[in-house]
C-alpha positions in Angstrom: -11.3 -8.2 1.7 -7.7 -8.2 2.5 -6.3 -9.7 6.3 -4.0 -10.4 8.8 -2.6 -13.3 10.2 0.4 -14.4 12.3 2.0 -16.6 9.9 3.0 -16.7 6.4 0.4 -18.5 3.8 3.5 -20.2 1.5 7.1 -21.4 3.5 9.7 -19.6 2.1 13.3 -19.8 2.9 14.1 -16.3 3.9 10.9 -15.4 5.3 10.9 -11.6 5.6 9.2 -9.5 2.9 10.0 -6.1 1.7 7.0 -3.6 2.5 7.0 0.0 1.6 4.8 2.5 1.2 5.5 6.7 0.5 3.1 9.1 -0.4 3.6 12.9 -0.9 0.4 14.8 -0.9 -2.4 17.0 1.1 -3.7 16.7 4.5 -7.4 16.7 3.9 -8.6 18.0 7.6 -7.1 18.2 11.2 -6.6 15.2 13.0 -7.9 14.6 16.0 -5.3 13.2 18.6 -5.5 10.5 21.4 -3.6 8.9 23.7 -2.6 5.4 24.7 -1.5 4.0 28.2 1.7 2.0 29.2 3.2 3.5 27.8 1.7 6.7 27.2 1.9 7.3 23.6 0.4 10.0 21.3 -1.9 8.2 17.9 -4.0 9.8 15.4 -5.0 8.8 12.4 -5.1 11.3 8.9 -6.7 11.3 5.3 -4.0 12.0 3.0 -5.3 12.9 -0.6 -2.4 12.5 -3.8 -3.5 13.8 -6.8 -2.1 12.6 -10.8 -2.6 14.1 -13.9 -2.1 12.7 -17.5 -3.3 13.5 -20.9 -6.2 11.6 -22.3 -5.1 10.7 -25.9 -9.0 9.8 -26.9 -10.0 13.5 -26.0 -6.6 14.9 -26.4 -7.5 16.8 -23.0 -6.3 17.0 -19.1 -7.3 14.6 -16.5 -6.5 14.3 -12.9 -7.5 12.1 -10.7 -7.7 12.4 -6.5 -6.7 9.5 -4.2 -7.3 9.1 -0.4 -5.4 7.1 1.9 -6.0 6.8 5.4 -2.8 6.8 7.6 -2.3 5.2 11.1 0.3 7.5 13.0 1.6 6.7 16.4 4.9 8.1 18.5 6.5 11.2 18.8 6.1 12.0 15.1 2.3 12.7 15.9 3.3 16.0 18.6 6.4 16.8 16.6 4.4 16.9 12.8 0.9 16.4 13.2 0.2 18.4 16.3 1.5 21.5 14.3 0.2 20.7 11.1 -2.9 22.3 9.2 -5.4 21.4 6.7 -4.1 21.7 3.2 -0.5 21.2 4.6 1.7 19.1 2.1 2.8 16.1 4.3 5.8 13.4 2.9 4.8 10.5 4.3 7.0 6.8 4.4 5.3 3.7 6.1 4.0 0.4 5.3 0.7 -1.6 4.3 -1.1 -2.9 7.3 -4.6 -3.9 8.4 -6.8 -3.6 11.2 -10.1 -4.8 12.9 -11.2 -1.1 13.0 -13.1 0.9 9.8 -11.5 1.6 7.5 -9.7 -1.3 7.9 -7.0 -1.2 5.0 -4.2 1.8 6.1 -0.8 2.7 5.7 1.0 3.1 8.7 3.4 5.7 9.1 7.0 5.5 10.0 8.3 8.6 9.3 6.4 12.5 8.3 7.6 15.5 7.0 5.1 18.7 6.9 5.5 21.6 4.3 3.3 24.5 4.1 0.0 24.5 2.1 0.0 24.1 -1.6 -1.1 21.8 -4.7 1.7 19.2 -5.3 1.8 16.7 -8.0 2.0 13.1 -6.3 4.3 10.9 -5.1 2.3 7.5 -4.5 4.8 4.3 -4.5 4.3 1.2 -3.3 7.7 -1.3 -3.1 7.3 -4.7 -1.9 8.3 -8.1 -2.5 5.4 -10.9 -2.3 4.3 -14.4 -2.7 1.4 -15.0 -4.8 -0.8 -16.5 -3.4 -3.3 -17.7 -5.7 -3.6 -18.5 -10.0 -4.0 -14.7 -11.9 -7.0 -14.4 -13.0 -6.8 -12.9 -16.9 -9.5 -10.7 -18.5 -10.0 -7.6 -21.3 -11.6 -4.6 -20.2 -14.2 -2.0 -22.1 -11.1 0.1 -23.3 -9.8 -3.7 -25.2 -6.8 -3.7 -22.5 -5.6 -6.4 -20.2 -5.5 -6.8 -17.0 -4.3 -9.6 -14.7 -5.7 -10.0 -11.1 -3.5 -11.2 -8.5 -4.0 -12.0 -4.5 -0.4 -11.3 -3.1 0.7 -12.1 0.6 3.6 -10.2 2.2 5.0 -11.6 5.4 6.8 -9.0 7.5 7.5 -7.6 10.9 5.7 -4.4 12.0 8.3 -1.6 13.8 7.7 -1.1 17.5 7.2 2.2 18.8 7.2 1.1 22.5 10.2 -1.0 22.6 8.3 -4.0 22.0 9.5 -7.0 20.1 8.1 -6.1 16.3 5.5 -8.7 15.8 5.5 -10.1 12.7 2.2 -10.0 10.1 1.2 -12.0 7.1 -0.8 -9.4 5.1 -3.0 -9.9 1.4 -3.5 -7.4 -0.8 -5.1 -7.7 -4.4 -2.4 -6.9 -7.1 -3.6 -5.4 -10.7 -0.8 -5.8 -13.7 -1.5 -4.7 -17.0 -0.4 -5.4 -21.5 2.6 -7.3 -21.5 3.2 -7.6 -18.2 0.1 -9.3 -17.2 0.2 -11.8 -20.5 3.6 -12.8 -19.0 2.6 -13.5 -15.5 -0.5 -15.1 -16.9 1.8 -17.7 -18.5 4.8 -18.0 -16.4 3.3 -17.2 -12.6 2.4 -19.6 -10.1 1.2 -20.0 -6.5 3.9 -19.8 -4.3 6.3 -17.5 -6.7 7.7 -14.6 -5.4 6.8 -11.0 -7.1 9.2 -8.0 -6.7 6.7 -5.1 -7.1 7.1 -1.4 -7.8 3.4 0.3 -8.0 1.2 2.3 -6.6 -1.3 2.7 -3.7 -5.1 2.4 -5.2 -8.6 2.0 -4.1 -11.5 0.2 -5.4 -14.5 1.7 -6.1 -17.1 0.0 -3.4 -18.4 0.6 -0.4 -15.2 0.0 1.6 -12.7 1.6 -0.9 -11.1 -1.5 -0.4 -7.1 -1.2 -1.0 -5.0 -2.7 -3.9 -1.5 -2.3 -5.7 -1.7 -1.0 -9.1 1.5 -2.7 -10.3 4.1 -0.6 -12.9 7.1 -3.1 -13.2 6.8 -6.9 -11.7 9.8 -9.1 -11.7 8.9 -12.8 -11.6 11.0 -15.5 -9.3 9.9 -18.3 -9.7 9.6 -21.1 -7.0 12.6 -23.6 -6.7 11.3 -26.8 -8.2 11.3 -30.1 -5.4 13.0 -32.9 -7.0 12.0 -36.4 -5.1 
């Protein structure tokens, strides 16, 4: 299960990580909004469904595929967009990764929102960030004969401030899934404390907690500067 902490897990000599998340999809029911005290603030949080086709070359037929994301949404946004919006609505959505103590745990919290009227849209579901891994990969072959690397990535960032707040800054883990080439390469070349520039997208596992991971496309590897004695 992924976390948060207040500091990074690996020093790194410019600190700050890239973490972006934006999703284009369906709002799957009406939020329901709240509001916070000092100062008073408007929050709600939203189920966001993206759906993907492709062509199975096996059965030489469609297949689609549905995922939900939960979304944290807090500020203005919420009365300007969400107040307004409706079930089914197409909502554009750009925030970051981030977790909570609260079910479900794992979100995306949103930054910015933009509402267009009901409809089926093909997705948009991108994840950029830049990471540290944090721990060896982990190699295996699936049932289908593919492979598949396992990462554990932390990003260290700082989380915007809707209250004029300092932004605090969050160490955040999230398991990272690379695939063929890609993953025999970082198999052989990766190492704790090297930095990954990631372009993927948002997915979920299959357990009781849907728990969140990155589904990686294209990886570039930087590797750790080596400490001469």
């Amino acid at each position: 299960m992924s976390h948060a902490t207040s500091a990074p897990a690996t020093p790194q000599l410019n600190a700050l990580q890239l973490n972006s998340v934006t999703l284009l999809g369906n709002l799957v029911n009406k939020p329901e909004i709240r509001y916070l005290a000092n100062p008073v603030q408007a929050i709600t949080e939203l189920t966001l469904a993206t759906h993907s086709k492709w062509l199975d070359k096996k059965t030489n037929t469609q297949k689609e595929w549905t995922s939900f994301h939960h979304i944290k949404v807090i500020g203005e946004v919420v009365e300007q967009v969400i107040a307004r919006a409706q079930k089914g609505d197409i909502l554009l959505v750009q925030g970051y990764l981030a977790s909570h103590d609260y079910a479900p745990k794992e979100t995306v919290n949103a930054t910015f929102i933009q509402a267009f009227a009901k409809g089926y849209t093909q997705e948009i579901n991108q994840v950029h960030c830049s990471a540290t891994l944090a721990a060896p990969l982990a190699l295996v072959t699936t049932e289908n004969n593919k492979t598949l690397a396992h990462a554990e990535i932390s990003i260290f960032f700082e989380t915007p401030s809707t209250s004029g707040k300092k932004p605090k800054q969050v160490n955040l883990t999230r398991p990272l899934h690379i695939w063929g080439k890609q993953a025999l390469y970082l198999s052989e070349h990766a190492a704790p404390g090297d930095t990954l520039l990631i372009e993927g997208k948002l997915n979920y596992l299959n357990d009781l907690d849907k728990s969140q991971f990155i589904d990686g496309k294209h990886i570039q590897l930087i590797k750790k500067p080596a400490i001469n004695y």
